[in-house]
PQR file with spaces between the fields and no chain letter, atoms N, CA, C, O and H, PARSE charges and radii, in Angstrom:
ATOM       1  N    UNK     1      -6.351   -6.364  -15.274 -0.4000 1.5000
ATOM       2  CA   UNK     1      -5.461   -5.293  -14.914 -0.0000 2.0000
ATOM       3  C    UNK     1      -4.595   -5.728  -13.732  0.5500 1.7000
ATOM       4  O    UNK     1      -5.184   -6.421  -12.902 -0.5500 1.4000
ATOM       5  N    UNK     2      -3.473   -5.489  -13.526 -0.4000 1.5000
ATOM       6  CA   UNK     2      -2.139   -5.971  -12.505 -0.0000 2.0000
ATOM       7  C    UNK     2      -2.784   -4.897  -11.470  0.5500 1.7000
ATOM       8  O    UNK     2      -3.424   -3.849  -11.556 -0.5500 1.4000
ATOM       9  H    UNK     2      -2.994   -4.926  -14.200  0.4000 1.0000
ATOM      10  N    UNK     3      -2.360   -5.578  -10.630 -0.4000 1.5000
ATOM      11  CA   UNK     3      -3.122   -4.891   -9.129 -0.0000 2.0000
ATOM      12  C    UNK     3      -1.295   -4.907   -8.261  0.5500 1.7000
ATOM      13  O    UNK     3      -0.317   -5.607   -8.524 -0.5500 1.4000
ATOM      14  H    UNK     3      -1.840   -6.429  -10.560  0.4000 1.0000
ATOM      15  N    UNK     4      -1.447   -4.058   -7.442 -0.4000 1.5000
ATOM      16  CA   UNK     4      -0.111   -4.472   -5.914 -0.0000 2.0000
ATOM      17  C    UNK     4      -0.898   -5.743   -4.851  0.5500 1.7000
ATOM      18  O    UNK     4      -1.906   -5.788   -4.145 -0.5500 1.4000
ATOM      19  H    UNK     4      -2.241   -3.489   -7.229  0.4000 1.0000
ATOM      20  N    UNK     5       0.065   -6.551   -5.174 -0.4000 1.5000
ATOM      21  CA   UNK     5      -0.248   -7.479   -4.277 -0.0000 2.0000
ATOM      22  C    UNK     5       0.111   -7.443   -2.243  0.5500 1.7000
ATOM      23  O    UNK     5       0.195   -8.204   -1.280 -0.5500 1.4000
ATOM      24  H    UNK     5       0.883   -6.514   -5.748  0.4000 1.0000
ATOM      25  N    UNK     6       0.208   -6.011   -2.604 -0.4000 1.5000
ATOM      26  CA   UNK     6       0.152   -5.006   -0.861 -0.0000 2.0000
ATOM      27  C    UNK     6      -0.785   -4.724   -0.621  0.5500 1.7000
ATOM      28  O    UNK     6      -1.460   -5.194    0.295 -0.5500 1.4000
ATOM      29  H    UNK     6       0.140   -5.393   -3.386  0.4000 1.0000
ATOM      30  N    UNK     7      -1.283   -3.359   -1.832 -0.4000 1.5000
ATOM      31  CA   UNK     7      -2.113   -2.420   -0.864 -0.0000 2.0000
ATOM      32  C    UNK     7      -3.149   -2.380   -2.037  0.5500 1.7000
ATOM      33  O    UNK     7      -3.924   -1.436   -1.879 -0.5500 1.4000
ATOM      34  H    UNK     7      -0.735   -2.978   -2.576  0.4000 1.0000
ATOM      35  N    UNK     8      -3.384   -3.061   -3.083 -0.4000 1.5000
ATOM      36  CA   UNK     8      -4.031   -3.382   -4.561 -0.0000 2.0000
ATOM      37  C    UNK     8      -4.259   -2.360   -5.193  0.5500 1.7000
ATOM      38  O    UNK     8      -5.288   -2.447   -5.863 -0.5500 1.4000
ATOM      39  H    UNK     8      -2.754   -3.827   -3.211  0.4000 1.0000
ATOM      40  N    UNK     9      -3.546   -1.087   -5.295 -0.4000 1.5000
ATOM      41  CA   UNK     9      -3.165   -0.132   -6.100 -0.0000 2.0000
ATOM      42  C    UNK     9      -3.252   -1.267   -8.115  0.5500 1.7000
ATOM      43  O    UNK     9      -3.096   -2.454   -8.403 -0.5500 1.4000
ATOM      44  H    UNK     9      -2.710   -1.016   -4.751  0.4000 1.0000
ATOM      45  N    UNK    10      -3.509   -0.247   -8.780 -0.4000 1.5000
ATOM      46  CA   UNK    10      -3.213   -0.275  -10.109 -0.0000 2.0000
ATOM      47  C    UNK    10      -1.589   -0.037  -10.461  0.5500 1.7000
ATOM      48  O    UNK    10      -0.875    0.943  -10.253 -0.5500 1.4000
ATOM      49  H    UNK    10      -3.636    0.717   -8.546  0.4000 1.0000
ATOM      50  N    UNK    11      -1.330   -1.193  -11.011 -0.4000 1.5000
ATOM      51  CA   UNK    11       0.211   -1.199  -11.486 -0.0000 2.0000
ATOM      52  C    UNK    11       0.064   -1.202  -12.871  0.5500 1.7000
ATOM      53  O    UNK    11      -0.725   -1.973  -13.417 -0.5500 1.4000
ATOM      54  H    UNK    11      -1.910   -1.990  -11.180  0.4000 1.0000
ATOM      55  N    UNK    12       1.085   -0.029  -13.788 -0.4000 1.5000
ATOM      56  CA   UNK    12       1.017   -0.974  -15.465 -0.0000 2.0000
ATOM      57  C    UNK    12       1.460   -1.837  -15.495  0.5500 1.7000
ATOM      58  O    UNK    12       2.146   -2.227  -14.551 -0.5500 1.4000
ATOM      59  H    UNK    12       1.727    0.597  -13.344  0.4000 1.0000
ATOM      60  N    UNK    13       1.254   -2.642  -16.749 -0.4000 1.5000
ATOM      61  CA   UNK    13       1.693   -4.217  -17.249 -0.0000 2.0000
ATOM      62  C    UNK    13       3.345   -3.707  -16.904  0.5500 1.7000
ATOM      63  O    UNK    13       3.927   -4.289  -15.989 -0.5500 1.4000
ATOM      64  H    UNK    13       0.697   -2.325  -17.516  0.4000 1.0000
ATOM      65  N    UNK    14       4.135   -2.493  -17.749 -0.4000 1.5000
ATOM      66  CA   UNK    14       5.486   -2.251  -17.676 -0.0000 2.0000
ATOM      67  C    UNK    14       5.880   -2.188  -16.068  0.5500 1.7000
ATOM      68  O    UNK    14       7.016   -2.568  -15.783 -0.5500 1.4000
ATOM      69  H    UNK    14       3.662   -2.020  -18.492  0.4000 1.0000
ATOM      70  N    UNK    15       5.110   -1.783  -15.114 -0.4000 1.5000
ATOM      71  CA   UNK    15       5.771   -1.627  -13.782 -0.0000 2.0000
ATOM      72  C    UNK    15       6.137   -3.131  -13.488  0.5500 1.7000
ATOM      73  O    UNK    15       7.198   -3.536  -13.011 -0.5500 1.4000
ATOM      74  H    UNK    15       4.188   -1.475  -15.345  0.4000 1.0000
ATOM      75  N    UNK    16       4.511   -4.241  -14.056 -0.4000 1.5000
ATOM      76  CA   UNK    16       5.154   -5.441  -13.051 -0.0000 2.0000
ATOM      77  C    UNK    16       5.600   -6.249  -14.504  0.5500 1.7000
ATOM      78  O    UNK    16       4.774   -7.135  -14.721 -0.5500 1.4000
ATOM      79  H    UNK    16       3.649   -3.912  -14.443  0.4000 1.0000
ATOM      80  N    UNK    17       6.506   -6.206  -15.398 -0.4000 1.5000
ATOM      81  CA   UNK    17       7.238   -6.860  -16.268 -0.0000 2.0000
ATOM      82  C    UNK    17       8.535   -5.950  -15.842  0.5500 1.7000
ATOM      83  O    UNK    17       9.496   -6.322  -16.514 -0.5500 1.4000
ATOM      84  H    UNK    17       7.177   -5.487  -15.221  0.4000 1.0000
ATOM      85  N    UNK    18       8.738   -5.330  -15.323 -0.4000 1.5000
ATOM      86  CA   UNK    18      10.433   -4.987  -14.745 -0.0000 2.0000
ATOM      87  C    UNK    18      10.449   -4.927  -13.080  0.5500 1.7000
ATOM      88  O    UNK    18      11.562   -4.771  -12.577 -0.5500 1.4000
ATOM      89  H    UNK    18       7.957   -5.028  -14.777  0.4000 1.0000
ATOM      90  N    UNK    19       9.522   -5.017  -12.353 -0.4000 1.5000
ATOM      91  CA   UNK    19       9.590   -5.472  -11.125 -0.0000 2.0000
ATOM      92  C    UNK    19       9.358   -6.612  -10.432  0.5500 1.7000
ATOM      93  O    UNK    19      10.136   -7.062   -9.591 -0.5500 1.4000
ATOM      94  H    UNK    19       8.618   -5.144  -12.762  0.4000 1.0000
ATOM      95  N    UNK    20       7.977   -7.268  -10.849 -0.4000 1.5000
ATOM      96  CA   UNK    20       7.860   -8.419  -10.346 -0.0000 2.0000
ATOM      97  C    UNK    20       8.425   -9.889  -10.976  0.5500 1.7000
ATOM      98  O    UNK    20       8.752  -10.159  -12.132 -0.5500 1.4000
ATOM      99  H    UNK    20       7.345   -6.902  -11.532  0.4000 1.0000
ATOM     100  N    UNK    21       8.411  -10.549  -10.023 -0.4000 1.5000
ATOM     101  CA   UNK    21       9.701  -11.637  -10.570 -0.0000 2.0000
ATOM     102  C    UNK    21       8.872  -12.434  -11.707  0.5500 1.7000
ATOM     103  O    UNK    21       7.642  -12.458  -11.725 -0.5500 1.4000
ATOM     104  H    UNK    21       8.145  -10.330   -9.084  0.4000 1.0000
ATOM     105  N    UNK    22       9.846  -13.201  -12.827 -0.4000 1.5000
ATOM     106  CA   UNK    22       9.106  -14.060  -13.613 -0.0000 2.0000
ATOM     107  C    UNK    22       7.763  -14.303  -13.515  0.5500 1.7000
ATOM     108  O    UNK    22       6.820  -14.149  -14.292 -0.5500 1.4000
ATOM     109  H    UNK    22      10.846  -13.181  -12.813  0.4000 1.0000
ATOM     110  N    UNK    23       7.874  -14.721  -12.378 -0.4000 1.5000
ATOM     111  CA   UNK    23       6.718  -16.116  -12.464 -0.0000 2.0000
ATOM     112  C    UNK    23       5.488  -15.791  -11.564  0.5500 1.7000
ATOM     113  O    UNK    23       4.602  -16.519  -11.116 -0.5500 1.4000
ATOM     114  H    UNK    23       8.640  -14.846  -11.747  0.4000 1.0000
ATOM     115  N    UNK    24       5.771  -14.203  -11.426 -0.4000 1.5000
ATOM     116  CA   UNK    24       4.492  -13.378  -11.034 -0.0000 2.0000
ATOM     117  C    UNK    24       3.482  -12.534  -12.143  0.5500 1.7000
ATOM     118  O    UNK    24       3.959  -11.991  -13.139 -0.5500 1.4000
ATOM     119  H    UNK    24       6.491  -13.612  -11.789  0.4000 1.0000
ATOM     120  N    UNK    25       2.236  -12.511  -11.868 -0.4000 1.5000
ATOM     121  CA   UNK    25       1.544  -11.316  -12.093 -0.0000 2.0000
ATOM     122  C    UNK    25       1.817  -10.244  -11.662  0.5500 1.7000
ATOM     123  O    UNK    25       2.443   -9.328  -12.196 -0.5500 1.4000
ATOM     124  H    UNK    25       1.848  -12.952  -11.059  0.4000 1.0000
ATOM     125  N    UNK    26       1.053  -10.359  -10.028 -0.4000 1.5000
ATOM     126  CA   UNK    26       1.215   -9.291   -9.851 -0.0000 2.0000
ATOM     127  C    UNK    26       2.466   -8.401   -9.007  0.5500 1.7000
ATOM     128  O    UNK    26       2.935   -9.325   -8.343 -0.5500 1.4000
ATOM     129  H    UNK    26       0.544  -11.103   -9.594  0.4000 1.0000
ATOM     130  N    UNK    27       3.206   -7.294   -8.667 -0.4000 1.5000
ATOM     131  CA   UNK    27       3.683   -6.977   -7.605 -0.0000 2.0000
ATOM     132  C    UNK    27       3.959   -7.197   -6.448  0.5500 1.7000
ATOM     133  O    UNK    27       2.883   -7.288   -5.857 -0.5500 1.4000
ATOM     134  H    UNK    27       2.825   -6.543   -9.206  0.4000 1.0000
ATOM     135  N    UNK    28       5.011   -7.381   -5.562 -0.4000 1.5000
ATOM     136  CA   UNK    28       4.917   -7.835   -4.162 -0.0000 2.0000
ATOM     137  C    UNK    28       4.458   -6.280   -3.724  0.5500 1.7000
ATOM     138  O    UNK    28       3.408   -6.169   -3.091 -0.5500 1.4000
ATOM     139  H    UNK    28       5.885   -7.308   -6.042  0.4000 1.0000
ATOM     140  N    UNK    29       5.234   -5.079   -4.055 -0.4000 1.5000
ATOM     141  CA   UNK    29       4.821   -4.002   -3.348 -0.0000 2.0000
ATOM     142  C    UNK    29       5.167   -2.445   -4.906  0.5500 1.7000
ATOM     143  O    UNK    29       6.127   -2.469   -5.677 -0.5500 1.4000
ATOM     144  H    UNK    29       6.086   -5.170   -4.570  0.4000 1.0000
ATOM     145  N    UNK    30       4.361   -1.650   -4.892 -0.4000 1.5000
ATOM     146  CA   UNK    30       4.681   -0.574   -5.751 -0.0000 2.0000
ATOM     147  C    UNK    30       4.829    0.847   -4.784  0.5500 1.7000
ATOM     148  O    UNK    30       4.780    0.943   -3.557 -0.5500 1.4000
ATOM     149  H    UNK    30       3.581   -1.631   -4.266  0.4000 1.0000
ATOM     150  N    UNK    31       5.009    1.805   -5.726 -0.4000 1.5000
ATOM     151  CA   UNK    31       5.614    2.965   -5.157 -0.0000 2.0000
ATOM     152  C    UNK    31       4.493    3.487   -3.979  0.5500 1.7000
ATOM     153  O    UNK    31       4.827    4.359   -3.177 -0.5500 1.4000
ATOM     154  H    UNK    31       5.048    1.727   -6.723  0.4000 1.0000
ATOM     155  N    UNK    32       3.459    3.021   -3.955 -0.4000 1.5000
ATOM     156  CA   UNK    32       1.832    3.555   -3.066 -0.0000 2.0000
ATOM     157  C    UNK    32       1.768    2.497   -1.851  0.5500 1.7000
ATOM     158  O    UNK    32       0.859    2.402   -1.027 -0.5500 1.4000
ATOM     159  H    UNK    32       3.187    2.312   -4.606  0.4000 1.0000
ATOM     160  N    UNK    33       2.610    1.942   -1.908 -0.4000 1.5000
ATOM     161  CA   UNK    33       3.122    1.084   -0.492 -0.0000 2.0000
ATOM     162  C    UNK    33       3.447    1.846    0.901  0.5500 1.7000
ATOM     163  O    UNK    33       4.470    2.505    0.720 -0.5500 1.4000
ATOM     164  H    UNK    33       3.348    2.019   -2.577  0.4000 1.0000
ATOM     165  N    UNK    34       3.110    1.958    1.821 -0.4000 1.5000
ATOM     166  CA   UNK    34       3.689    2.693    2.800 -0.0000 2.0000
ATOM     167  C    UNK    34       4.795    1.849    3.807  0.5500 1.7000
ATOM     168  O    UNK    34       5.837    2.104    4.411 -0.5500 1.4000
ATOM     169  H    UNK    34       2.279    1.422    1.968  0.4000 1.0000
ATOM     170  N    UNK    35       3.985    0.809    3.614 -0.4000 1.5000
ATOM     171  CA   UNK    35       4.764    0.159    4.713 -0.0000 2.0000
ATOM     172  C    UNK    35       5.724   -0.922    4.112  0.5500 1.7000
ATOM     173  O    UNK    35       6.154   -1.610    5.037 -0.5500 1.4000
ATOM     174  H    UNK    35       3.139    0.602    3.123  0.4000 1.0000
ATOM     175  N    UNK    36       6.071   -1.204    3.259 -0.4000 1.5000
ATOM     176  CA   UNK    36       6.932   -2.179    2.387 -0.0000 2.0000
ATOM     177  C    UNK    36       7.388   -0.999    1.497  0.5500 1.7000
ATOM     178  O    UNK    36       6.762   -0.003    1.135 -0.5500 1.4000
ATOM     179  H    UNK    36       5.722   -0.646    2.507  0.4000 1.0000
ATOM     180  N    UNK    37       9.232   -1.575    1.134 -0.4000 1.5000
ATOM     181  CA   UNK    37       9.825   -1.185    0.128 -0.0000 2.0000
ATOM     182  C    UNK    37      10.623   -2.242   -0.150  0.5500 1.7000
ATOM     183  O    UNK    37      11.024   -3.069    0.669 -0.5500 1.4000
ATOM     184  H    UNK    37       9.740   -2.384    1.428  0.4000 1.0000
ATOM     185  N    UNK    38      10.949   -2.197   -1.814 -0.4000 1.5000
ATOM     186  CA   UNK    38      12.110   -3.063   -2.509 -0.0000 2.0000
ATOM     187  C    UNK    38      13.225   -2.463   -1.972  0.5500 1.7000
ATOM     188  O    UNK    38      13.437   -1.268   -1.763 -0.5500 1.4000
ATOM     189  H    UNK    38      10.623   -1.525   -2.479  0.4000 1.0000
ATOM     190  N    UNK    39      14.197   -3.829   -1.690 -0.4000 1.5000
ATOM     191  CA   UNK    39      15.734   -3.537   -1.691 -0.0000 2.0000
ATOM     192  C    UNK    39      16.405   -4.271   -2.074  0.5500 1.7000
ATOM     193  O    UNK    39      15.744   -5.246   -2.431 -0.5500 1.4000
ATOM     194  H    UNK    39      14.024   -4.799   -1.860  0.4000 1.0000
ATOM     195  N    UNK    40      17.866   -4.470   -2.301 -0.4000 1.5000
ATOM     196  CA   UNK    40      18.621   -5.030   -3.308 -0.0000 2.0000
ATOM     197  C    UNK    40      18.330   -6.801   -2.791  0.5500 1.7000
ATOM     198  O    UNK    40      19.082   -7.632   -3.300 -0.5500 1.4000
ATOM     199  H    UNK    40      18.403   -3.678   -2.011  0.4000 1.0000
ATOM     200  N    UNK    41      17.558   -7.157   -2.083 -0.4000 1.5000
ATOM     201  CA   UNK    41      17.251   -8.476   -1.464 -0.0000 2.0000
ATOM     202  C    UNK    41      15.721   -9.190   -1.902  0.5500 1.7000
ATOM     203  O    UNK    41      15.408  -10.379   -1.957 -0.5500 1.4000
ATOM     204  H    UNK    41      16.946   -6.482   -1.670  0.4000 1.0000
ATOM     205  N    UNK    42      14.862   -7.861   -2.205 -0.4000 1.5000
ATOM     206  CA   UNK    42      13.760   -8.554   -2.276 -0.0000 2.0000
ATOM     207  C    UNK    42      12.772   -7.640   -1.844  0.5500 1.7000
ATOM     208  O    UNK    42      12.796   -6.678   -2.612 -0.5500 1.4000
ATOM     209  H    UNK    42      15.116   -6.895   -2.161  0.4000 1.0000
ATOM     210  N    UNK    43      12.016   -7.516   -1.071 -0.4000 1.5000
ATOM     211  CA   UNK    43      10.868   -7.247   -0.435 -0.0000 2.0000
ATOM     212  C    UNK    43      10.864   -6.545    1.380  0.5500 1.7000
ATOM     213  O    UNK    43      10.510   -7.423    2.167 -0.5500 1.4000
ATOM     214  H    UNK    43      11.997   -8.298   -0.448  0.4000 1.0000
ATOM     215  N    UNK    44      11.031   -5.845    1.734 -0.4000 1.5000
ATOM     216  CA   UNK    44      11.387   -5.289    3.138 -0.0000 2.0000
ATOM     217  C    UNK    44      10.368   -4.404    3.872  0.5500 1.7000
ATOM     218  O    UNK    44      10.111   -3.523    3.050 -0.5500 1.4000
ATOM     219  H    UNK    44      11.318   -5.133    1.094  0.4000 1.0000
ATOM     220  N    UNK    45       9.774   -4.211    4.793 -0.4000 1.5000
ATOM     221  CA   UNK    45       9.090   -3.467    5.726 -0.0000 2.0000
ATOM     222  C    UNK    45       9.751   -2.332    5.737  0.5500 1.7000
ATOM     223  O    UNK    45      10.961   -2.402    5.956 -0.5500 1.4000
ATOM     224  H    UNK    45       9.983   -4.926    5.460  0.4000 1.0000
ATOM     225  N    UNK    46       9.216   -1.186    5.536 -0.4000 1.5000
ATOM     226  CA   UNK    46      10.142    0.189    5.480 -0.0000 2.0000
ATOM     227  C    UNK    46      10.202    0.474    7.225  0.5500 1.7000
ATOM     228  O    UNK    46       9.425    0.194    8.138 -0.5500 1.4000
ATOM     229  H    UNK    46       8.233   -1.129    5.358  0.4000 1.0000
ATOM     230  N    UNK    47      11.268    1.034    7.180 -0.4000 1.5000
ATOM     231  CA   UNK    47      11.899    1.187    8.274 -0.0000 2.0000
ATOM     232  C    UNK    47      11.698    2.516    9.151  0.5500 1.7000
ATOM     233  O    UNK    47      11.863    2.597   10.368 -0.5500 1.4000
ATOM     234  H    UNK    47      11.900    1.262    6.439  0.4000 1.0000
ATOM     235  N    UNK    48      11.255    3.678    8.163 -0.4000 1.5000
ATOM     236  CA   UNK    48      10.107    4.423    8.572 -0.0000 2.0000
ATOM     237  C    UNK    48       8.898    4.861    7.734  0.5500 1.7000
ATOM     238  O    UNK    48       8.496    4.231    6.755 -0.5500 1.4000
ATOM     239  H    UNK    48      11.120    3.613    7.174  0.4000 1.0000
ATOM     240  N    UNK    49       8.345    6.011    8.208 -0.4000 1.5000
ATOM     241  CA   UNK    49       7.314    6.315    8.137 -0.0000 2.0000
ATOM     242  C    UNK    49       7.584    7.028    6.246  0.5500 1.7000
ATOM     243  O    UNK    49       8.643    7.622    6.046 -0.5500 1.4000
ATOM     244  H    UNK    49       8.672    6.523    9.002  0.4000 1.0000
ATOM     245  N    UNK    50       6.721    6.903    5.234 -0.4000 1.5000
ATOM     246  CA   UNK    50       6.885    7.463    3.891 -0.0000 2.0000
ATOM     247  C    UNK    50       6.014    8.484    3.533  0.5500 1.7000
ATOM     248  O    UNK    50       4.880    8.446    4.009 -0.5500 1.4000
ATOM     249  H    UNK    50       5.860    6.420    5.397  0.4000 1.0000
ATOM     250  N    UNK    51       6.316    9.369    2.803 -0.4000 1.5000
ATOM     251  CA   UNK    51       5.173   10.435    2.714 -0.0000 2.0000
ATOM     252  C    UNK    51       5.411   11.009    1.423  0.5500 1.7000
ATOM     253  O    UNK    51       4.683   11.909    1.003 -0.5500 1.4000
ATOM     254  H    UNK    51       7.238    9.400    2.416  0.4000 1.0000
């Protein structure tokens, strides 16, 4: 099973076959991330607090 390679949340196969890059399994970060978010660059430390 694909895990977040953040916070090791359960990802579906579909979350990390349209998010994580090729030549990954698993996720750099999914929506249960608090402290990381995707941006049009890659991978980023959220800038605040998420809830």
């Amino acid at each position: 099973m694909p895990e977040c390679s953040n916070c090791g949340s359960f990802v579906t196969v579909d979350y990390v076959r349209v998010f994580a890059p090729n030549e990954m399994d698993n996720p750099r970060v999914c929506p249960h991330c608090e402290d990381m978010v995707r941006d049009g660059s890659g991978v980023r430390k959220a800038r605040s607090v998420r809830q």
